[in-house]
N, C-alpha and C positions, 0 to 999 in steps of 0.2 A: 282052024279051031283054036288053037295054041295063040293065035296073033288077037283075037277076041278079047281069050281069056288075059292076055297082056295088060290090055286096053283097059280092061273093064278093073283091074290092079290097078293099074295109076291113079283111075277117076276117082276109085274108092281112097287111096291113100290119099290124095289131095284133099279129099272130103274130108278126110280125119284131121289133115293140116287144119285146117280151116276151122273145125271145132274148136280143137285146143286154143288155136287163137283169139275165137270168141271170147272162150271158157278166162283168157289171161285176160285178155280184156275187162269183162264184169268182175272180175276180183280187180285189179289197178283202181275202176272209177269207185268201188263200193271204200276202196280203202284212202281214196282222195276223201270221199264225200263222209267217213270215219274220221280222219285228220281233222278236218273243214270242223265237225259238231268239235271235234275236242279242244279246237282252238276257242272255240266258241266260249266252250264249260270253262274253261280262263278266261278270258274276261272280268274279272273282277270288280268292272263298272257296273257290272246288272247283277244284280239278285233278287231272289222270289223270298218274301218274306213269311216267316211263321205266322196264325193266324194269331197268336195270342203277342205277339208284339205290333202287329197291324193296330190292336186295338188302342198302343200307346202313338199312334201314327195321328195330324189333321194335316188335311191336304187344301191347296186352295191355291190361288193363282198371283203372278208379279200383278201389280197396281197404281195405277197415278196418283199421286198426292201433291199438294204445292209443300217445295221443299225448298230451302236455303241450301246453296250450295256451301260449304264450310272450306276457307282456306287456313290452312295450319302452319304458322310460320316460326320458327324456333326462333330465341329472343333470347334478351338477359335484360336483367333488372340492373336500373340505374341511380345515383340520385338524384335529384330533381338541380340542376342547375343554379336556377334562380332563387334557391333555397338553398345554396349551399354557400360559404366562403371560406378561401385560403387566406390564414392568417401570419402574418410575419412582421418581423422587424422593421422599423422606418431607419435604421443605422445601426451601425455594426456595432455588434459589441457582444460580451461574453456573459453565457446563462450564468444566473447564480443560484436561483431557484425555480421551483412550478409547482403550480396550484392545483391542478385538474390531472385524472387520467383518463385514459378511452373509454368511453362508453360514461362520464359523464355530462349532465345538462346544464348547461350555460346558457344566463342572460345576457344580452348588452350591456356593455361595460366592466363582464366580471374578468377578474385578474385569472391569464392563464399560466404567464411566468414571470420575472424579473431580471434582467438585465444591467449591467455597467458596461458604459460605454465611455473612452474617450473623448468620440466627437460630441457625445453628448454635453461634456463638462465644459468641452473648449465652448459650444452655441452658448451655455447656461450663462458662462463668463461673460460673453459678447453682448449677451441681453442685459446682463449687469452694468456695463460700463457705457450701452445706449442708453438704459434707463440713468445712470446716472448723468451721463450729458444732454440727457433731457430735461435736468431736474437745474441743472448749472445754467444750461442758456433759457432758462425760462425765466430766472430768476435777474439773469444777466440784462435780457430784454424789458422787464418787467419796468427795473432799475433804471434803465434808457427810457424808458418811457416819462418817467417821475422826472428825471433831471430834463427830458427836453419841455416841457411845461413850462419850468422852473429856469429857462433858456439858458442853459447851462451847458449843454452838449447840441452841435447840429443834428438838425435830420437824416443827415446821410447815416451817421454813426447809429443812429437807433433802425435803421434800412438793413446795417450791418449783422446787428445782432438778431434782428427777425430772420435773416436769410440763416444763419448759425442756427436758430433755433430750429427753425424748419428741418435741415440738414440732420440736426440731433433727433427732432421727431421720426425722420423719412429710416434712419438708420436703427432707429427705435422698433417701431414697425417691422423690418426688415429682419431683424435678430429675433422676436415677436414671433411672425411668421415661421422660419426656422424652426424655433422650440415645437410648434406646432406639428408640421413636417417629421417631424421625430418623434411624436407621438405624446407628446405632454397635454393633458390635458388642461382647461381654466381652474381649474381648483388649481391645480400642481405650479402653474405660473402664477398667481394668485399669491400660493404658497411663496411662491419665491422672489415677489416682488415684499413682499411683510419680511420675512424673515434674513433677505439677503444673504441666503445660506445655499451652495451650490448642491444638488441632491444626487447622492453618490450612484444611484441607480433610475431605471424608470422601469413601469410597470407592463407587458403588451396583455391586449385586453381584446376579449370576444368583439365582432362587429356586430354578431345577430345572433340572434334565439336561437339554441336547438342543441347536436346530443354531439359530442368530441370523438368525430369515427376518424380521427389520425394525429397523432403528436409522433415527431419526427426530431427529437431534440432529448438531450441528454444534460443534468447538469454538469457546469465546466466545458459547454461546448463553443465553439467560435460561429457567431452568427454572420449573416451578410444580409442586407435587404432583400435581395432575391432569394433568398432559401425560404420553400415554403414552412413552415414552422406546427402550425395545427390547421386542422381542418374540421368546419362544424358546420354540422345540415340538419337540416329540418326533416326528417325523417316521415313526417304526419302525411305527406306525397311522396310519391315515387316514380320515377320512367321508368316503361316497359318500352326496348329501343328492337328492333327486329328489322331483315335486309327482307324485302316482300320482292320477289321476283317478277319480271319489269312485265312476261307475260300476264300476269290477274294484276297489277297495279292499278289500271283503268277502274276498276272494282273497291278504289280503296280510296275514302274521302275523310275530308275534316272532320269534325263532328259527330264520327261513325263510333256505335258502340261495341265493343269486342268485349272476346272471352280471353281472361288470362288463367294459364294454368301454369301451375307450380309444384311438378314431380316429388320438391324434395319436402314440401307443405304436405301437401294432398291434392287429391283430383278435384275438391270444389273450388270453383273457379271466381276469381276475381274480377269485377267489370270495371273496364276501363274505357277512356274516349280516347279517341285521336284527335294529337291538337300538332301535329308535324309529318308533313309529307315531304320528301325532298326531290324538290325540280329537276336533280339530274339521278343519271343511273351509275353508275359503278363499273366502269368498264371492264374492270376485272371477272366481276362475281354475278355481273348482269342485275343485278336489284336495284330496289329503287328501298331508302332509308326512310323507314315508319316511327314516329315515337307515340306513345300512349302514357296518358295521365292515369295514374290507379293511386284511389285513396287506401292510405294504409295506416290506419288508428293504433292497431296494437304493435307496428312495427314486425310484422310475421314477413314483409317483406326484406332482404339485405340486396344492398348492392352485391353485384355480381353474381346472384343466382341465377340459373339456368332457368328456364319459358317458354312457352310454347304460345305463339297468339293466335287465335281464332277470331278469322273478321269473316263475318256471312253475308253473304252475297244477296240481292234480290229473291223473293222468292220465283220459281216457276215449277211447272210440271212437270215430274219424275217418277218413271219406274220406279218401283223399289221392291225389296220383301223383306221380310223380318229377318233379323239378326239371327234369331233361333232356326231360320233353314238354312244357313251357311257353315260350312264343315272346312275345315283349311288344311292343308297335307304339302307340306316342300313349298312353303310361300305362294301356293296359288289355293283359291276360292272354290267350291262346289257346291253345286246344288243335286238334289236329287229330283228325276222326272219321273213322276206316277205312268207308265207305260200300260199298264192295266191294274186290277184292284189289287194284285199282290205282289206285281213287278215292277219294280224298279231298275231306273240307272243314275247313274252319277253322271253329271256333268260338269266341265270348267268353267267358270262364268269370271269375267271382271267386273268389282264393282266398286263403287267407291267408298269415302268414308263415312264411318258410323254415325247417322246422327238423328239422336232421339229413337233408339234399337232400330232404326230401318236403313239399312244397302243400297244405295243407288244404283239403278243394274247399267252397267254400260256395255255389255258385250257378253252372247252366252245365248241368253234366252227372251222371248217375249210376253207380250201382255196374254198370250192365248195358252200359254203352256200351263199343265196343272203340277205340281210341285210339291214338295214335303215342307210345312210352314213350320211346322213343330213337332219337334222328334228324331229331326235329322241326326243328332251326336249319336242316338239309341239304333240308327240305321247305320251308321256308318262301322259304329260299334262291332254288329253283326255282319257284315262287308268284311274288313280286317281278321273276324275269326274268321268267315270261310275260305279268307287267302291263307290260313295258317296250314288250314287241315290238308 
C-alpha cells in the first residue's frame, strides 16, 4: 500500500515539473513576441498619419518622361585668347611715363607708356647716316652719269658708283627696317627723316581694341623685350574652360550648346557653344579639356571666376518623380511609400540630378510603387517629432 502511494507521489510531482515549465515557457515566447512589437514601435521609417495632415498629403506614382541627362562639370572663366594681346617693348630701355591704367579701353594705336632707350638712339643715328649716304652716292652717281655723256669719265667709273649707291641704299633699308623692329612708327621716321633730329624716346602703343586687365610696370622701371608689359582683351567673349571626365566625354561634341552657371553672379545661366575638345586625356586627372565660347556684353563675366558647365546629353526615357517627394537626412535621398491610406514608410532611394524639378530614380523604387509626390517635407516633419517623443 505504502509502495503505491510512493508511486503515485512522483507521477504527481513530475506532473507539477512539467507545468511550471510550460507555464515559463508561454511567459518567455509572449515576452519575445512583446520585444519583436516594440522593436517594431521604433521604427521610425513607418508612421500612421493624422487624418487631418493626410489631407495636406497627394500620392501618385515614379514615371517615364524623355529627359536629358545633365552632366555638371566645374570650370572657370577664361579670356578669350584670340582677343587677347601681350604687349611689350621692341628694345630695352627705361619707363618714363604711362598713359592708361587697369580697367581702361584702348584702341589701336593708342599710347600705353613712353620709353628712352639707348639702342634706340644708337638705330635712329645709323638711320641718319644711311640716309645720308644715300643722299651723297646718288648725287655722286647721278654726277657720273652727266660727265660719262660728256666722255669725260669711263664706264667702269660710273659702274662704281652705282654699286656705292646701291650699297648706301641696301644699308638704308636695313637701318629703316631696324627703326621699325623697335617699334617707331611711319609718321615717327617720317618725322625723323624732315627734321634730322634723334627722338629722345618712343612711344609703346595698344596692338588691338579692348579693356587694359594687366599693366606690370612702374615708372623708372628697366624694361627688356621679353617682359610682358600690358595686357588687353576683348572682354565682349569669354572661355568657359572645364576638365569633362574622359568616362561621359563620348557625349561631348563641337557645336554643342551648354549651360553656364556662375555661383558668384547668380543661378541664371549663361549659354554657350563648344568650339574645343581636346584629343587627348590628362593622365593625371583622367579628363578630357572642353573650352566654351560665352557671349558676354555687359562684362558680368571675369576671368578666373569659378563655373559650373552643363552639357546635356540626348534625350531618353527616365524614371523620375517630383523634387517635392524627396526629403534628404545625412546625404542620402528618401521617399515615402503609401503602404495603406494612412501608413506610411520611408525609404532610401538614389537618384540623380535635378533637372526641371524632376529626380531621376536610379535605385530604390519603381514605376509600380505609389508614393508621396507632395507633402513629403510635412511627413517627414511628423516622422522626426514622433522620434522625439
Amino acid at each position: 500500500m505504502s509502495i503505491k502511494l510512493s508511486v503515485s507521489s512522483m507521477i504527481f510531482f513530475v506532473l507539477l515539473l512539467s507545468g511550471c515549465s510550460l507555464i515559463d515557457s508561454s511567459d518567455e515566447t509572449k515576452k519575445e513576441i512583446s520585444q519583436q512589437e516594440s522593436t517594431e514601435d521604433r521604427d521610425f521609417n513607418y508612421i500612421k498619419v493624422r487624418p487631418e495632415l493626410l489631407k495636406r498629403l497627394e500620392i501618385g506614382q515614379p514615371y517615364l518622361v524623355d529627359l536629358a541627362d545633365r552632366i555638371q562639370v566645374p570650370s572657370r572663366v577664361q579670356v578669350d585668347e584670340e582677343r587677347t594681346a601681350q604687349i611689350g617693348s621692341y628694345v630695352t630701355g627705361r619707363i618714363i611715363d604711362m598713359f592708361v591704367i587697369l580697367g581702361d579701353y584702348v584702341k589701336p594705336g593708342q599710347r600705353l607708356a613712353r620709353i628712352t632707350s639707348p639702342d634706340l638712339t644708337q638705330s635712329q643715328l645709323a638711320y641718319l647716316r644711311a640716309l645720308s649716304r644715300v643722299t651723297v652716292t646718288q648725287k655722286a652717281y647721278d654726277r657720273a652719269q652727266h660727265l660719262l655723256a660728256a666722255d669725260v669719265i669711263p664706264l667702269a667709273e660710273v659702274e662704281r658708283r652705282k654699286s656705292e649707291l646701291e650699297i648706301a641704299q641696301a644699308e638704308y633699308s636695313a637701318a629703316m627696317d631696324q627703326l621699325r623692329l623697335f617699334g617707331m612708327g611711319e609718321g615717327e621716321i617720317k618725322e625723323l627723316n624732315k627734321k634730322g633730329k634723334i627722338l629722345p624716346w618712343i612711344d609703346i602703343k595698344s596692338t588691338r581694341e579692348g579693356y587694359v586687365i594687366a599693366r606690370n610696370i612702374i615708372i623708372g622701371q628697366v624694361i627688356q623685350p621679353a617682359d610682358p608689359l600690358f595686357q588687353v582683351a576683348d572682354l565682349s567673349y569669354v572661355w568657359v574652360v572645364g576638365d569633362v571626365p574622359e568616362q561621359v566625354a563620348r557625349d561631348v561634341e563641337l557645336g554643342q550648346h551648354v549651360e553656364i552657371i556662375v555661383p558668384a553672379i547668380s543661378n541664371n545661366p549663361f549659354d554657350g557653344v563648344i568650339i574645343f575638345v581636346s584629343d587627348i586625356v590628362n593622365r593625371l586627372t583622367r579628363t578630357v579639356m572642353t573650352r566654351v565660347m560665352v557671349e558676354n556684353p555687359d562684362r558680368k563675366l571675369k576671368p578666373d571666376m569659378m563655373a559650373n558647365m552643363h552639357i546635356t546629353d540626348p534625350q531618353h526615357k527616365t524614371l523620375v518623380v517630383p523634387e517635392a517627394a524627396v526629403v534628404r537626412e545625412l546625404d542620402q535621398d528618401y521617399v515615402f511609400i503609401a503602404l495603406s491610406d494612412d501608413y506610411f514608410q520611408r525609404v532610401p532611394v538614389e537618384l540623380g540630378p535635378e533637372v526641371s524639378n524632376l529626380r531621376p530614380v536610379l535605385k530604390g523604387i519603381s514605376q509600380g510603387h505609389q508614393i508621396v509626390t507632395e507633402g513629403a517635407f510635412h511627413l517627414d516633419s511628423e516622422r522626426k517629432l514622433a522620434e522625439l517623443e
